[in-house]
N, C-alpha and C positions, 0 to 999 in steps of 0.2 A: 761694157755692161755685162754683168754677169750672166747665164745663160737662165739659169732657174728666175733670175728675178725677169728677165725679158718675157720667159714665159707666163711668169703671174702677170704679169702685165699688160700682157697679150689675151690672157684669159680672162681677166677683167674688162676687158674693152669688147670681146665678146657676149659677155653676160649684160653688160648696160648696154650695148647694142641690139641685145634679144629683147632685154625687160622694155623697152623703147617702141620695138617693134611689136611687141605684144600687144603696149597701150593702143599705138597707131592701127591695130587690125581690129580692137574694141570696139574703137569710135567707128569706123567704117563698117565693119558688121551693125551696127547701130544706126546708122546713116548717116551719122553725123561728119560732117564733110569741112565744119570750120574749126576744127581742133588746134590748139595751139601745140606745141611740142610738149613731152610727158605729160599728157593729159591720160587721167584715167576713167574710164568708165563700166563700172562694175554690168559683168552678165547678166547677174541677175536685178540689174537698174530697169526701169519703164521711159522710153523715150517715146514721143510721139510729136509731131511736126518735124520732125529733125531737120530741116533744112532750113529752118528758123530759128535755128539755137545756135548759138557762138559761144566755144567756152574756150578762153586763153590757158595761157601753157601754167604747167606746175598742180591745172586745177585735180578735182576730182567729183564723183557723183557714184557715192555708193549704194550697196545692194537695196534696195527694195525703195529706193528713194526713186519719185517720179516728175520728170519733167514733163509737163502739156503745154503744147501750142495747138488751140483746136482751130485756128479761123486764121484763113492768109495773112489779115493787118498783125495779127499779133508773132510776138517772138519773146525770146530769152537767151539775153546777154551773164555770162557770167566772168568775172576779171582774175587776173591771174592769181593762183595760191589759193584760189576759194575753196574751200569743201561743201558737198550739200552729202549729207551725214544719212543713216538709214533711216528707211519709212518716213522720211520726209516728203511737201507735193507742191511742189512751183506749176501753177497752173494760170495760165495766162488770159482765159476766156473770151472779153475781145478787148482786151488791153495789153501789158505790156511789162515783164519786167524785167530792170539789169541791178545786177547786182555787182561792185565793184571789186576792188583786188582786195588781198589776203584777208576776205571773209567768211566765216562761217556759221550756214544754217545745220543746228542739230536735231537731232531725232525725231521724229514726230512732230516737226512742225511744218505748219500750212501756210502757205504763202500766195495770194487770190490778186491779180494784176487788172482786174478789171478796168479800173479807171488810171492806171499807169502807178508801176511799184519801183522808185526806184532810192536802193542803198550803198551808201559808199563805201567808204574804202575801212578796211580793218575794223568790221561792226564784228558783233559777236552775239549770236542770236540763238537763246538757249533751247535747251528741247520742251518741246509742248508750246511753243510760240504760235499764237494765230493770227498774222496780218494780213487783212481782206480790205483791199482797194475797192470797195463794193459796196450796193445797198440792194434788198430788194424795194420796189417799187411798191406802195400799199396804201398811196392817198383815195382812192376810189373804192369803199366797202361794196358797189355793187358788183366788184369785181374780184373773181378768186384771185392771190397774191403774187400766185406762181405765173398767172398771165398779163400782169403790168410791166414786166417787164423790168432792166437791172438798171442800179444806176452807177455812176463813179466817179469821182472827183480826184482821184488819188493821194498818193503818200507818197514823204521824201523822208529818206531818213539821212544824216549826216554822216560823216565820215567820224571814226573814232567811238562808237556806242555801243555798250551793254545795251542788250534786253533779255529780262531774267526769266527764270523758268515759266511757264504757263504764261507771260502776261499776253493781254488781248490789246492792237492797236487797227482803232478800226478807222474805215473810210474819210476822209479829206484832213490829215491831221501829218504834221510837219516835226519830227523831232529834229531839235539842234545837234549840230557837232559836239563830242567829246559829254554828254550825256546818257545816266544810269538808268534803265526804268526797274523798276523794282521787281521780282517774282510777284505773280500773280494781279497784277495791277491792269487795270484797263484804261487806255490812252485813247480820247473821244476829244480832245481839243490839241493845240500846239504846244509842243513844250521847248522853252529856249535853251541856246548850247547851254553848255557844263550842268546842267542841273540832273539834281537829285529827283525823280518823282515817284509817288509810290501812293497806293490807295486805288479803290473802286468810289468813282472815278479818280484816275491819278491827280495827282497834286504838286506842286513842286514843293517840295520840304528842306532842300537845303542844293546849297551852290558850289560847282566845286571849284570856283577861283571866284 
């Protein structure tokens, strides 16, 4: 082998060796201790529980985007290839969420795991998205709202789904696999795979098989 090429060769294997070891000092300056391989997680990201968060290899968690795990039961699973995009906030409260492989949460969106949030694999979740596994509690008017305390049923979302810019998909509600939800749409009941839904409240408007 030629001596020039060995040495780019050798310099390459240097540099993915450093960019590697960079990621891996990330995650541990972070605390985060279940990192998969080339996991990245940006300095200026917000972690908290860290030793209840699992994120596999390829993923990422960029700047300003925040993970919460405030209470021992809860955690956050994230699967490999995921991105969670800036100023985004997976917060867990006293529930729970995992989020599967090559998915992505974008910008500004909120993600509320109260009563367990969990999304599969290759979803694609656009920025301004609010899904809150959650309700507050407010049957007793003799009582202020903030002190009845939370509830949660949770959310499942399938493998293979759009959700478009801004929509809201709130507490105990089931999207099927391979399913659109429309920008700006608010999802308050179940919507079966392949469908189209879109409206306040959403609606299923057309099927895509």
């Amino acid at each position: 082998m030629d001596s020039n090429l060995r040495n780019r060769l050798n310099s390459i294997k240097i540099i993915v060796f450093l960019k590697h070891f960079y990621k891996r000092c990330l995650c541990y300056i972070k605390g985060l201790s279940k990192c998969g391989e080339n996991v990245y997680i940006s300095p200026r990201a917000r972690i908290m529980g860290a030793g209840r968060i699992r994120i596999d290899k390829d993923s990422g968690v960029r700047e300003y985007a925040e993970l919460i795990v405030e209470l021992p039961d809860g955690w956050i699973e994230i699967g490999k290839g995921s991105y969670i995009f800036p100023y985004s906030q997976l917060r867990t409260f006293e529930g729970w969420i995992r989020i599967g492989d090559n998915c992505t949460v974008n910008r500004l969106s909120i993600l509320y795991g109260n009563g367990g949030l969990e999304i599969g694999n290759h979803v694609r979740i656009s920025p301004n998205v609010t899904i809150m596994a959650q309700n507050h509690v407010f049957s007793d008017p003799n009582i202020l709202i903030h002190k009845q305390g939370m509830s949660g049923f949770g959310i499942k979302i399938g493998d293979d789904v759009w959700i478009g810019a801004g929509a809201i998909i709130l507490d105990g509600v089931t999207i099927g696999r391979g399913s659109v939800i429309g920008a700006g749409a608010v999802v308050t009941n179940d919507i079966p795979p392949y469908s189209i839904a879109v409206g306040v409240p959403a609606r299923v408007v057309k099927k895509r098989k």
